[in-house]
C-alpha positions, 0 to 999 in steps of 0.5 A: 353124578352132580350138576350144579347149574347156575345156582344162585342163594341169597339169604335177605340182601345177602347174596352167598353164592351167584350163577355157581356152575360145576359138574361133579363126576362120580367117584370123584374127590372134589375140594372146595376151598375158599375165604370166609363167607364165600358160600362153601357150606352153603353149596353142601347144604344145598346138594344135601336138600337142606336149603334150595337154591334161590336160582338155578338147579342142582342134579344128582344122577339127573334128578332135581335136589328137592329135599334130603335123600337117603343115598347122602350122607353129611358129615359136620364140624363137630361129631354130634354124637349122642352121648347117651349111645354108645360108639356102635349105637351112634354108628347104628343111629341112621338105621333106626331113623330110616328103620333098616334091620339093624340085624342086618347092618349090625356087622357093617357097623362092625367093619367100618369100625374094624377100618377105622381102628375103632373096634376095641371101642365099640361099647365105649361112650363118646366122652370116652374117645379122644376128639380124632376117635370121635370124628372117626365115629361120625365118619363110620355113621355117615357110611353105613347107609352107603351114600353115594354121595358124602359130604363133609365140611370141614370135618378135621378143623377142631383137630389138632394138625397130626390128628387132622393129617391122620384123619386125611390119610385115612378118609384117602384110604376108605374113598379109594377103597369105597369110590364114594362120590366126596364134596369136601369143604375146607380152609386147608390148602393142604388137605386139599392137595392130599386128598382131592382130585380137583379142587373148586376155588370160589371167589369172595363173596358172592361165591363163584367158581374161579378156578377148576385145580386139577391135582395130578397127583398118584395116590396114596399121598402124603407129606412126608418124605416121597417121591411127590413132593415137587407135585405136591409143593407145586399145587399147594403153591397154586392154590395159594396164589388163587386164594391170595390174588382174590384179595390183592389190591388191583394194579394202578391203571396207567395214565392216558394223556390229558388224565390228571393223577388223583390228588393226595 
């Protein structure tokens, strides 16, 4: 579904991402975790067509990325709903920007809301909603143009840890509904190991890929009290070694005889 091939950006002196190689099959949950400032929101942008690669190519379905495509979505931080809109209006917004029917994707607007608890709220105002209703919201809007390919970068990090865990379950729920192809940018170990299928860790800056992390999980998952919890507590566990080691200081090299220690 996704080629990213030896993908190279640079912002000036700044090089953000370096020779970044990853293949990303469809219907695939794929998390990409990482320190600050290794480059994951700039990948997203760069499979949306937002920015272009300095180096290297990106390929969706075998195509060349060269500008935005209507068959991906993107969902943010913040749900940039338009205030004046209501909630249904907000989920219809992309219908009108590339001048569907809206007659016609009125009851899938109506579906997605049904899926995500929102329909009492449908002609509510965003200022309204709570801020894990808002982010509902702009996760309907990103699927009513059923995109091939979501991505979303860091959507639950302004919420408080129990939205964000509900929010997780839910999006487990639809993309095991829906098999939209998901690249997932996060902070959280944990989201990660709930959701994901494989997890992309990237090296500090410049990013690249350090580890592919398999999460051989049966869904649906969760935290709670299951059957899980060794597997989930064993990925989690790796994950953190692989973030962690990236900033460790590296080993004493040993002494070769004639060498004289550094002086202190």
């Amino acid at each position: 579904m996704i080629t990213i091939d030896g993908v190279t950006r640079t912002f000036g002196p700044v090089t953000a991402l370096s020779d970044l190689r990853l293949e990303i099959g469809t219907g695939e949950f794929l998390a990409v975790i990482g320190r600050s400032g290794c480059g994951k929101s700039t990948l997203l942008r760069l499979i949306s067509g937002l920015v272009k690669p300095t180096g290297g190519r990106i390929l969706i379905d075998g195509e060349p990325v060269r500008k935005p495509r209507r068959d991906v979505a993107m969902v943010f931080q913040r749900p940039a709903l338009l205030p004046w809109r209501s909630v249904l209006d907000n989920v219809l917004l992309p219908v009108e920007i590339f001048r569907w029917k809206r007659a016609e994707h009125r009851d899938r607007a109506m579906h997605l809301l049904e899926t995500t608890g929102l329909t009492d709220f449908a002609a509510r105002l965003p200022h309204e909603l709570s801020g894990g209703m808002q982010q509902r919201v702009s996760l309907c809007r990103a699927l009513i143009q059923q995109p091939k390919v979501m991505l979303m970068d860091e959507p639950f990090s302004a919420l408080d840890a129990l939205t964000r865990e509900e929010l997780a379950i839910e999006l487990q729920r639809i993309h095991m509904e829906m098999g939209t192809t998901i690249v997932f940018v996060t902070h959280s170990i944990q989201e990660a190991v709930l959701l994901a299928d494989r997890t992309a860790v990237l090296s500090a800056r410049p990013g690249r890929l350090r580890q592919m992390v398999e999460m051989r999980i049966p869904r649906p998952r969760s935290f709670g009290h299951n059957a899980h919890l060794d597997e989930v507590a064993e990925a989690s566990a790796e994950l953190h070694q692989l973030l962690l080691s990236d900033h460790l200081p590296a080993a004493p090299r040993p002494l070769t005889r004639g060498s004289v220690p550094p002086s202190r």
